[in-house]
N, C-alpha and C positions, 0 to 999 in steps of 0.2 A: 881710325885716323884721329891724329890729337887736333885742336883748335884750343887757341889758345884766347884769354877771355880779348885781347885786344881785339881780336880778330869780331868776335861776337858785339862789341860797343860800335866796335865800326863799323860794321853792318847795320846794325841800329839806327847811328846817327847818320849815315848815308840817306839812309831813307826817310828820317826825321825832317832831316833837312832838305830832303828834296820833296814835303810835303808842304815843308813851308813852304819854301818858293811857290808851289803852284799854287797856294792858298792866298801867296800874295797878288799872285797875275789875274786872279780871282776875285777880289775881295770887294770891288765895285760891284761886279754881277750879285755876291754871295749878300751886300747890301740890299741892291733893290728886291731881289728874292726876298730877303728879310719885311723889307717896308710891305711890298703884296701880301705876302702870309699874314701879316699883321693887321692890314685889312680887313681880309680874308675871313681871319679868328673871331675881330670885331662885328663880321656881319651874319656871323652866325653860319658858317658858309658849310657845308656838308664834306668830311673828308678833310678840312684843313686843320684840326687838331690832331686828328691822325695820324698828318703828315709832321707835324711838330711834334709828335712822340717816337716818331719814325727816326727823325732824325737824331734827337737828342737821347733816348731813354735810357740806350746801353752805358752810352761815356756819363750818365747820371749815376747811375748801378756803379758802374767802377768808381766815380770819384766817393759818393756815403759811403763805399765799403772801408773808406780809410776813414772813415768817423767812429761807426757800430761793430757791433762784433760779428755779427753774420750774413750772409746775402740774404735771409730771407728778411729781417729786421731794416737793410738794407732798398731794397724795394717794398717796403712800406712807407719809408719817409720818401724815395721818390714818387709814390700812387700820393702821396700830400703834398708834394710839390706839385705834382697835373692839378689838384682841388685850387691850392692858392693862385697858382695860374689863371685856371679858369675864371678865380671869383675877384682876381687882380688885375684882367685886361684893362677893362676900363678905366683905369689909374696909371696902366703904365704909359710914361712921358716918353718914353723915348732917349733918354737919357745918357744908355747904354744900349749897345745892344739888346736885339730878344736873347740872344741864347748868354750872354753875360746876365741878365737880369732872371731869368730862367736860374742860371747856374747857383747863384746869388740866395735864390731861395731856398733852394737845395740846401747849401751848404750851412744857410740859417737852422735851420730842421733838423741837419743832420747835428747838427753840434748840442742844441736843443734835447734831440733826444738821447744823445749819449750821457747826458749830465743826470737825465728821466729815469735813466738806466743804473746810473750809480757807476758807469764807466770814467768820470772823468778826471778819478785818481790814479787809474792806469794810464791815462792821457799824459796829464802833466806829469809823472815820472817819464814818460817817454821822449816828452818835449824840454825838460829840463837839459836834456843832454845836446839839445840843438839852440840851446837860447841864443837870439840873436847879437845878446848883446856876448858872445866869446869871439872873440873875434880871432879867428882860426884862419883867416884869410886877411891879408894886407889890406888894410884901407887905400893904400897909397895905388893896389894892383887896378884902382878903379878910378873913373873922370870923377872929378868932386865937382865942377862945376858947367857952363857950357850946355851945348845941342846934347854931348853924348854924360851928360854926368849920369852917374850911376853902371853906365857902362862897361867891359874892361878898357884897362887902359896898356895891360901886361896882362893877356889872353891865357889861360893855361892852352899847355899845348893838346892837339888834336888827340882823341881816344886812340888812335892808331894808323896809318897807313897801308895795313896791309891789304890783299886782295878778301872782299867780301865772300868769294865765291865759296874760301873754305869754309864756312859756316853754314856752308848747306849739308857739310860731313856730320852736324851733328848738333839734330835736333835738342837733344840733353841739355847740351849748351845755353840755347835759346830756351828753355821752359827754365835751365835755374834762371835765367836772368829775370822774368816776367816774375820768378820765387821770392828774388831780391829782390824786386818794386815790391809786391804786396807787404813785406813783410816792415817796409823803412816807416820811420816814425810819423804821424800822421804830416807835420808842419814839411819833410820833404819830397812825403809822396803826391800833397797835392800838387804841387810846384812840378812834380815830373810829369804827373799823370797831365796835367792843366796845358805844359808847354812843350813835351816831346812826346805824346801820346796822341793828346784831343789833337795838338797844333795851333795852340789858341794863342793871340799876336802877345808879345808880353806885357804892353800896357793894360791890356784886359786882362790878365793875372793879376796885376798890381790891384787894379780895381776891383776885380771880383774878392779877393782875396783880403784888400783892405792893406797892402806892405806898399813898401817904399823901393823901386827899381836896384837897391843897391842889395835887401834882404832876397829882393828876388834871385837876383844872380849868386847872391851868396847860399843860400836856399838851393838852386839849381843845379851848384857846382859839387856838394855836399852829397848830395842823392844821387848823382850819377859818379861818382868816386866810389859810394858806398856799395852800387849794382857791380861795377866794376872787382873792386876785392872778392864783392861776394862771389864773383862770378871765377876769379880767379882761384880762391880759394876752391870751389867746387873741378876747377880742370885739373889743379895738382892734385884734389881728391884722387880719380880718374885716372892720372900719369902712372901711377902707384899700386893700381888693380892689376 
């Protein structure tokens, strides 16, 4: 049975977005949970750093895999992210979030050691092709000023309407896609991995990330266009077999 990639985004963002939501109806509780742990950490408490690697470790491993070359290079710089953590409690203000301040160091590390690496000639040919400043998207498509600047303001339209269900016809489908995240260039995979993977609210991308709400969304739209082709690409592969 064919599935066509609309079908595969829309399923995606179905459920991206119905994570958001919950995450927002959440996000008081997922607060004071945060402030306890923090305690917690602080008092030396048996089990609560455990539980802080519980939660975080794997969405750390996927975000440095878009830094380094390999997972296991990859989880080295997060085993130094737990070290600086450990030896940063007592400095952290509180400022941001734990797991944005968490993320934060990660992402210091990982950049760190890519350049340690002699990786980060590969980088910036990669990122030259996404420089913010091309402006491949209307400025005009977005609020400039106001509650919502940065915003859209001329939405692109939805990945698809069609029924999710066919995309249970084929697994294939759904692993190119997850092929096409790993593979987009580091400045869109964080942006995807950060806001329709982890779920993370998008002013904490801004922040962790260090961009400004308008590269975000232009950043956002870019990397899910790009999954998209890929993925398309990969079904008229398939039409053709």
């Amino acid at each position: 049975m064919n599935v066509d990639a609309s079908t595969v985004t829309e399923f995606s963002s179905h459920r991206m977005v119905a994570s958001r939501k919950l995450k927002l109806t959440q996000s008081d509780a997922v607060a004071n949970e945060e402030i306890a742990l923090l305690a917690r950490l602080r008092q030396g408490e048996d089990g609560a750093f455990d539980e802080l690697v519980m939660r975080y470790h794997s969405a750390l491993i996927r975000m440095a895999m878009g830094y380094v070359a390999d997972r296991e290079v990859a989880e080295e710089v997060v085993q130094d992210t737990w070290m600086a953590v450990i030896e940063g409690l007592g400095r952290f203000e509180r400022r941001s979030s734990l797991r944005t301040w968490v993320i934060g160091i990660m992402i210091h590390k990982a950049k760190d050691r890519g350049v340690r690496e002699k990786r980060h000639t590969t980088f910036s040919s990669l990122e030259s092709v996404d420089d913010d400043s091309d402006e491949t998207i209307d400025p005009s498509r977005f609020h400039q000023s106001g509650e919502w600047a940065g915003h859209w303001a001329l939405p692109p339209q939805p990945w698809d309407g069609q029924t999710p269900e066919k995309l249970l016809a084929s697994q294939q489908a759904v692993n190119a896609m997850y092929r096409a995240i790993e593979v987009l260039p580091k400045t869109l995979k964080e942006v995807l991995i950060l806001r329709d993977v982890e779920g993370v609210d998008a002013n904490e991308v801004c922040e962790i990330l260090k961009i400004t709400a308008t590269n975000l969304y232009v950043r956002l739209h870019r990397a899910r266009e790009r999954v998209r082709q890929a993925v398309e690409t990969y079904l008229e592969g398939q039409s053709t077999v």
